[in-house]
N, C-alpha and C positions, 0 to 999 in steps of 0.2 A: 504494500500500500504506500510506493514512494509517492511525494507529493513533487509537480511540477516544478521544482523550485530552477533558480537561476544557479548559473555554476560560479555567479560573486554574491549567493548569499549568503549572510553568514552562519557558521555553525562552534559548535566546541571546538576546539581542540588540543587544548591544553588545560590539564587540571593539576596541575601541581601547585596550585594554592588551595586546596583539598586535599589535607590530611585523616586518617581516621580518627584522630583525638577530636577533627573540628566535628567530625558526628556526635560524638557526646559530649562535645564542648555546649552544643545548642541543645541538643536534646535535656543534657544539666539546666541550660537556662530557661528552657520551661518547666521542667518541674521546680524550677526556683520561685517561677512566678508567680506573683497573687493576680495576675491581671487576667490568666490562664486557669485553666482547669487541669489538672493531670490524673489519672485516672490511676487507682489506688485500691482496685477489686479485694486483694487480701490483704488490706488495710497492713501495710508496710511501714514502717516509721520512715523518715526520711531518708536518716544515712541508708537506709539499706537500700529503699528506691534507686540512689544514686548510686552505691556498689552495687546495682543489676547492671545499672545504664554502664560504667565504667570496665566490668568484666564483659562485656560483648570484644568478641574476637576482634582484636585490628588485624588480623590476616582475612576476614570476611570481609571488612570494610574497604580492604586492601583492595578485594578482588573487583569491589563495584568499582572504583577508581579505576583499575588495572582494564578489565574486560568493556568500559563504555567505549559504544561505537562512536569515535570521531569521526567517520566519514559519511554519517549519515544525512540530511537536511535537519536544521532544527526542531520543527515540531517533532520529529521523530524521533530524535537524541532526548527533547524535552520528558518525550512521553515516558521512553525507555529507560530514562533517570527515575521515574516517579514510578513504574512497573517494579524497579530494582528496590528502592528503597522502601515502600508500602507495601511493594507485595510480600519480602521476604519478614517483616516487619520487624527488624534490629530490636526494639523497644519495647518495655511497656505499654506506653501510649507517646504520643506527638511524632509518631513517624512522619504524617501527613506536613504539619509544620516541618518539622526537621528537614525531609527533604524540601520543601516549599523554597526554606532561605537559603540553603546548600543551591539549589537550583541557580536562584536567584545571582546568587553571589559568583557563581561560575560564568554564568552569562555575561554580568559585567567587568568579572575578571577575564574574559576572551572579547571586551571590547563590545559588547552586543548590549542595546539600552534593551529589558527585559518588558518596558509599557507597563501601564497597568492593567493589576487584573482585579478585577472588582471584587470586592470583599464577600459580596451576595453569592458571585457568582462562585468562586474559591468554597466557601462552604457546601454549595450544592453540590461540587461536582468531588466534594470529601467524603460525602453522603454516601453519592451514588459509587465512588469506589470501594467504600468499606464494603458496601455489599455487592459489589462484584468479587471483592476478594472472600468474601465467607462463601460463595457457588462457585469458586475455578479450585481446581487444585492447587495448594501452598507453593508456591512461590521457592526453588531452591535455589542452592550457589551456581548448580549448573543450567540454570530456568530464568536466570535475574534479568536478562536480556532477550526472553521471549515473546513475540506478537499476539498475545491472549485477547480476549474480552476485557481485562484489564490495561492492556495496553492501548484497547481502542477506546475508550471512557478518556483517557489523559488523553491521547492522539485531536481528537473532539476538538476538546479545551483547547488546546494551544493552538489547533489552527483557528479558535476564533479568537483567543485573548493579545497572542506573537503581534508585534507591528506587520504588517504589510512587505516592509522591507524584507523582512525574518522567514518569511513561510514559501 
């Protein structure tokens, strides 16, 4: 499902300002927040919450860095970030954020203004992922980059959210 694009539009390709501490560097700063909700099913005190987030493998984290497609068109790369990171779900909870500002911050770290994406529309379409991801099969190390029903949910989004330039 490549999309049209132009052969100078822009895409990733370079993420080495994405480390895997910056995943649970962010993923820490929402369960930090009081502005945030972090979800706490078997009622965890906090340090421990945060030794969950902090013991996730950085050789997993490694791999979504390692394995993302650079040579794809943006929406595609965009989606295939957000299939990786939600579908395998690192976390607790705030994966959806987590990869959100990781996304975010890539783009502009490879020069790409990311536009906005409206805040209405960003919750809807976190909605409609959680429950694509509860009806596909889990999401593995060797699946993180695959074109599911959840990859076409994010694919959606970003070709209507992407600037023009972008898609």
């Amino acid at each position: 499902m490549s999309s049209s694009t132009s052969p100078d539009a822009p895409h990733i390709t370079d993420l080495s300002s994405i480390e895997p501490e910056n995943f649970k560097f962010r993923n820490t700063e929402f369960l930090k927040s009081e502005a945030h909700h972090y979800d706490n099913p078997q009622n965890k005190a906090f340090i421990e919450q945060r030794k969950d987030i902090w013991r996730v493998r950085n050789g997993d984290l490694r791999r979504v860095l390692k394995e993302f497609p650079t040579d794809l068109p943006l929406p595609e790369q965009c989606a295939l970030w957000m299939h990786a990171v939600v579908g395998y779900h690192f976390f607790e909870d705030a994966n959806h954020r987590t990869a959100i500002a990781l996304l975010r911050r890539l783009l502009r770290d490879n020069g790409i203004s990311p536009g906005e994406w409206p805040t209405e529309r960003v919750r809807e379409i976190r909605d409609e992922s959680h429950e694509v991801r509860q009806e596909i099969p889990r999401v593995q190390l060797d699946t993180l980059y695959e074109k599911d029903e959840l990859y076409h949910v994010w694919y959606q989004f970003f070709t209507d959210v992407l600037p023009e330039e972008c898609r």
